[in-house]
C-alpha angles and dihedrals in degrees: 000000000000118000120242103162105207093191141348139245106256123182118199085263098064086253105151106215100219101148128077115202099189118194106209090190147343100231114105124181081213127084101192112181097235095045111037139018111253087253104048141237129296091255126222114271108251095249091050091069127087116255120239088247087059102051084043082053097050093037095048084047101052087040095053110027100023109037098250102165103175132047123189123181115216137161142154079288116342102204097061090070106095124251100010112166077058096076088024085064089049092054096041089057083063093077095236141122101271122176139164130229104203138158094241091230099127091008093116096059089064116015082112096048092045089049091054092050088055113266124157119191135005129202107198115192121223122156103186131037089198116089092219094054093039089049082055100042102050098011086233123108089207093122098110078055101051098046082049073054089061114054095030079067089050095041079049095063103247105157116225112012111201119200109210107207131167117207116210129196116261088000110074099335084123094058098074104093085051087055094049090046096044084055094061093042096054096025095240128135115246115218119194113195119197107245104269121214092242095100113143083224113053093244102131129101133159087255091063089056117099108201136233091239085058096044080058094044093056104030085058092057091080103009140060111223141168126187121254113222098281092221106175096326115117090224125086099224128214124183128216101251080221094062092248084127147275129278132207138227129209112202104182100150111030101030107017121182102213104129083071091043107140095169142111125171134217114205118205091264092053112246106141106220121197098211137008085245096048113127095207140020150180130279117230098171102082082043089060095039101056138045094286124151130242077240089056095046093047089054100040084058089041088050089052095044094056084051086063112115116224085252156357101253106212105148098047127083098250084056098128115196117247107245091224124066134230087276092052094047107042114239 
């Protein structure tokens, strides 16, 4: 379907929206401590979430009447959700970036399969390298899978494969030289991500947050490094003065780049948020199940992108916490 954008998604701040994050389910195999409670979450009924043909609906209708230039498909853990290169080949068909952020655990079972269906990059998160502190941060001992995850992408042929890891204070801080070298080593980029307020479980606090400035400070104590021009990308990007890669930096707390911010963000049960942070949202599901127009769909999102603030705040004392975490909101 050839692209002809009609309009654009303009907030009050002259941001263009130009990026769809689309959560596919709530549901993780994971419990990872700063994203969901041990026990889990109550899940989404079924029928609650939004079909495959929905989400290819919204999406065809952002990327061709709206501008919309990138897709990524989140969760709570994407690949949980059956038959997924099925609705990876439909949106590929839509001629647009599309990528995937995933925990690796049974990536290994269908990168191929992914990469035929069109996908083009994948972010996996993974925040220790050692079993015993992976086992405590996601209850899982599913390391030695996700590191299989790991080189079946890049055996796969995803280019580039990005690891997302936060480092917290006290918990894996030390860990940020082996994921630097490990990046090297498996030529993958390493993305640390400064620990964001959105826990299931309340946990977080500013003294957990390791900064960007120290990521750099250490990162500088075995590796030359310069930084590569940012563009659009959230990360703040440096490059191995050797050649062995770049890494990335995240710096959502301490140095946030919303005033750049080109994102929404579509959970399983259909609400379209405007910002991670966003206390309220709108509601696409009745849209998709009436007799709604495309016209309708495109301004209810406009509708919801001129509600979008200049920033998340969260840093300053009227910062209110989101009542969802990370695996309701798709990261």
């Amino acid at each position: 379907m050839a692209k002809s954008a009609q309009t654009s998604l303009v907030d009050t701040f002259g941001r263009v929206h130009t990026d769809l994050r689309i959560s596919v389910t709530d549901r993780c195999n994971f419990r990872c401590a700063y994203c969901m409670p041990e026990e889990g979450m109550e899940w989404l009924d079924r029928s609650g979430i939004l079909s495959y043909e929905e989400i290819v609906r919204v999406a065809s209708i952002l990327v061709n009447e709206a501008g919309v230039k990138s897709i990524r498909l989140t969760g709570g853990e994407p690949t949980v959700r059956a038959r997924l290169p099925i609705l990876v080949e439909r949106l590929a068909a839509l001629d647009v970036e599309l990528s995937m952020t995933t925990n690796g655990a049974t990536l290994a079972l269908i990168a191929n399969d992914l990469k035929s269906a069109g996908l083009q990059r994948l972010n996996i998160s993974i925040d220790t390298l050692h079993a015993d502190r992976f086992h405590e941060l996601t209850k899982r001992n599913e390391l030695p899978r996700v590191l299989e995850g790991i080189t079946a992408a890049v055996a796969a042929g995803f280019d580039p494969v990005k690891l997302n890891v936060v480092p917290m204070r006290g918990i894996n801080d030390d860990e940020v030289l082996d994921f630097l070298r490990f990046g090297q080593d498996n030529g993958v980029i390493v993305r640390f991500i400064e620990f964001m307020p959105l826990d299931a479980q309340g946990q977080w606090s500013n003294d957990r947050v390791v900064t960007q400035k120290e990521i750099l400070e250490t990162a500088a104590t075995e590796f030359d490094f310069e930084p590569i021009t940012r563009g659009s990308s959230p990360a703040e990007r440096f490059r191995f003065t050797d050649g062995s890669g770049e890494f990335g930096v995240i710096a959502s707390v301490t140095e946030p780049f919303c005033e750049a911010c080109d994102r929404m963000r579509l959970t399983a049960d259909g609400q379209l948020r405007n910002c991670l942070f966003a206390l309220g949202h709108t509601d696409l599901r009745p849209l998709l199940r009436s007799d709604a127009s495309d016209a309708d769909i495109v301004n209810a999102v406009q509708a919801e992108v001129e509600k979008k603030w200049a920033g998340h705040a969260i840093n300053q004392v009227h910062f209110i916490r989101p009542t969802k975490s990370m695996s309701q909101l798709g990261g």
